[in-house]
N, C-alpha and C positions, 0 to 999 in steps of 0.2 A: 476849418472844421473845429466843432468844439470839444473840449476834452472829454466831456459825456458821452458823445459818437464815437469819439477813438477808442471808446473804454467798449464797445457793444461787440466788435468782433470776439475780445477773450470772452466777456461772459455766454455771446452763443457755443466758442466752443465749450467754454463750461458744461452747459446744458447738454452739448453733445454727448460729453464724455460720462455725466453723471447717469444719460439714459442706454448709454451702452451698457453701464455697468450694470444697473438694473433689469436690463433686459436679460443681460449673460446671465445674472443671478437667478433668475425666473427659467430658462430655459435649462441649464441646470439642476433644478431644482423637481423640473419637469421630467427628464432623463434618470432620476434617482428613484421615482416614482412609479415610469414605464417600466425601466431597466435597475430594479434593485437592485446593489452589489450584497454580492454573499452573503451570507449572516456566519461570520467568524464568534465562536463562543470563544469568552477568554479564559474561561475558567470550567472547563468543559470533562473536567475529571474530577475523581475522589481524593482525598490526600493521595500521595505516592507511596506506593511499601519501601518496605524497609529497605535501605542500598540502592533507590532508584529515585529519579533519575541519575546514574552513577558519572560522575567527573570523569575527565580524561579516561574511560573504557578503554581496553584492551580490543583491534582492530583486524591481528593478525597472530596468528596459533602456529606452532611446530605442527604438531599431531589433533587427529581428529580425538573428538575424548570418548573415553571409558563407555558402554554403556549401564545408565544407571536406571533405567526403567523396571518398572515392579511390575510384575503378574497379578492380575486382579487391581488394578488401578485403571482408573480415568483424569486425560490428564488434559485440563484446558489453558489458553493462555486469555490474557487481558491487554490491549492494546489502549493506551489514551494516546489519541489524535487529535490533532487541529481543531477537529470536525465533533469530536464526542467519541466515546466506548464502542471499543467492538469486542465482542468476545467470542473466541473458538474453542471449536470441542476438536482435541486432535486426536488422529487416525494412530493411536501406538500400534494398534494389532495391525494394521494395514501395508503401514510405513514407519516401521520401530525407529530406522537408522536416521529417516529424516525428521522425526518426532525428536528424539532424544539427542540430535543437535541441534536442532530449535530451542528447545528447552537449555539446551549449553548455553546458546548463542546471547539468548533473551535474558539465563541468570547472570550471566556475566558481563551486563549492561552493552551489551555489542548494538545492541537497538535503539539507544537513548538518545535522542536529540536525532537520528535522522530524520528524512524526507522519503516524500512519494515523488519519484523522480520521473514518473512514467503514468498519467492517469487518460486515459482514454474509453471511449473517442473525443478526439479534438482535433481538427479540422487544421493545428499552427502545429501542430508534432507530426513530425514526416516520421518518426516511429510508432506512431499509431495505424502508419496507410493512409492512402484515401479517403475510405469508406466510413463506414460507423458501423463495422463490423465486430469491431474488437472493444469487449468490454472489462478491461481490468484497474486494476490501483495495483502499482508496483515500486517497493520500497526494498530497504536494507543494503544500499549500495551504499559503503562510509564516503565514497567520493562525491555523492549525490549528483553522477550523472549515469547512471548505470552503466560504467566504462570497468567498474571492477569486478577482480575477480575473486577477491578476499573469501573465506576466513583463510587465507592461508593451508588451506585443504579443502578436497572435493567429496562431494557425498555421492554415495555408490546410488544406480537409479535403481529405481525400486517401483515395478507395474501397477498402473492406478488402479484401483479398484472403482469403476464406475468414469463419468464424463465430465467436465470443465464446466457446471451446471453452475447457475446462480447462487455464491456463497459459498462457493469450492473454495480451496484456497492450495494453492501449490508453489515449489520452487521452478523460480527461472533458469533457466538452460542457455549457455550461449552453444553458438554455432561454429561449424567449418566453413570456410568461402562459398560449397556450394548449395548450404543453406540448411544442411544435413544436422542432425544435431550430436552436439560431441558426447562421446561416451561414457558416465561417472561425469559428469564435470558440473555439476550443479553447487553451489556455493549458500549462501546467504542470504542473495536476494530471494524474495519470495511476492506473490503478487494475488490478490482477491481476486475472485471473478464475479463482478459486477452485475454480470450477466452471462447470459448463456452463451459458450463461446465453442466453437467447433473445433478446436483444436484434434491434434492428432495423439496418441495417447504417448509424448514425449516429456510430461512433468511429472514429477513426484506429487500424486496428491496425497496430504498428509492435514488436512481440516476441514469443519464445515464452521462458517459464522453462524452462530447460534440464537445472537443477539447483538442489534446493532448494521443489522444489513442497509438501513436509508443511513446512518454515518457513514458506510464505505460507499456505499453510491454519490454523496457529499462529495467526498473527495475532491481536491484539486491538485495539482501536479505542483510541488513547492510545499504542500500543506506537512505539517511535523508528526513523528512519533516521539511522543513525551518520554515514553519508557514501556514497555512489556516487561508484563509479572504473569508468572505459571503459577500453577496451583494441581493437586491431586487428592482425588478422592478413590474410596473405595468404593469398585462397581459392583452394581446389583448384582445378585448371581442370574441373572437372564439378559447382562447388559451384551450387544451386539460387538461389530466391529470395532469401536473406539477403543476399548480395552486393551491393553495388555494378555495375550493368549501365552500360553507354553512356547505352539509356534504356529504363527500365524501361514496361514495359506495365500497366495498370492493368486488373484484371479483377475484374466487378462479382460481388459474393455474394448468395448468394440472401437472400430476406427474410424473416427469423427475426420471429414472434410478438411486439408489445408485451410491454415486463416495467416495472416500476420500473426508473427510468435512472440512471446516474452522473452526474448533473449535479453542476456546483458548488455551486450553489444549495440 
């Protein structure tokens, strides 16, 4: 045999190997096409205020704090995510107690750098359910598994005024074993409702997204809060519920169908 033929087996595997690669490269390249991945913005906010996003934050509190909310105020927050701005107009007159520990929680960088530990529906999260029922983004857990139950104090619950509607926004509730929900024990976590969600009227709802609702629909479970910043203005004198009243009335909502809950847990 001459050395020319000896040499013809490597170079066909050559060939082989080099149209493997191009082929994988091409099919590839096909699948990015069909199947876009995400569009992650990296720069998907405005400079940061002032003290945020704040270092090593503070995770866990003695005592719940002071309340500091004013009458005749409206008070919103600002969220840079992953994904881009949400902004909420929150319910002071509806939900004072969970208003003005938000606004604690968010000034004293308790928000910064976490995760959406919880975005559903998704078919790989057995806390989502089955179904594609449940439509929320749920964050503020410092351990970023929704296993905590931080700040170190619980907020008193406080009757939703209205239902778990597209752009609501409420705190998460964990549970008793028999699925019951425990009483005062709301914390931190808090969670958008993406969509319309049936729930039973067992959360504090205390915001509507006002702007930014297709960024929280974005949302993926992993995706970051860069920092929340609050802000207050003085409301119209015709301004509704969001305000700050003397004292606000609490009015019960109807009761919306069992779904899979936002709990911590």
């Amino acid at each position: 045999m001459s050395q020319s033929a000896g040499r013809n087996p490597l170079l066909l595997a050559g060939f082989v190997i080099a149209f493997t690669l191009v082929l994988g490269a091409a099919a590839w390249e096909l699948n990015r096409v069909v199947n876009p991945p995400p569009a992650v913005v990296s720069a998907p906010c405005p400079a940061a205020p002032r003290g945020h996003p704040m270092a090593n934050a503070q995770h866990s509190f003695t005592t719940a704090p002071q309340n500091a909310l004013q009458a005749g105020k409206i008070y919103t927050a600002t969220l840079c995510t992953t994904r881009g701005i949400i902004k909420i107009v929150l319910r002071a007159g509806a939900a004072p107690q969970t208003v003005n520990t938000f606004i604690f929680l968010a000034d004293s960088g308790y928000y910064d750098g976490l995760i959406f530990h919880r975005v559903c529906p998704n078919t790989a999260d057995q806390s989502c359910g089955s179904g594609t029922s449940l439509h929320i983004a749920q964050g503020g857990d410092p351990s970023g598994k929704g296993t905590g139950r931080g700040p170190g104090f619980a907020i008193p619950d406080e009757t939703p005024q209205g239902t778990y509607t597209t752009g609501t926004v409420a705190l998460a509730r964990p549970s008793n074993s028999d699925g019951s929900k425990i009483a005062n024990s709301s914390g931190g976590q808090f969670f958008i409702d993406t969509g319309d969600n049936n729930f039973t009227p067992d959360y504090n709802l205390f915001g509507d997204v006002v702007s930014g609702l297709a960024v929280a629909q974005r949302l993926q479970k992993g995706d970051t809060i860069f920092w929340i910043a609050t802000e207050s203005a003085t409301a119209p004198a015709s301004s509704p519920s969001p305000a700050v009243s003397a004292a606000p009335g609490a009015v019960a909502s109807p009761s919306p169908s069992a779904a899979p809950s936002p709990s911590p847990s």
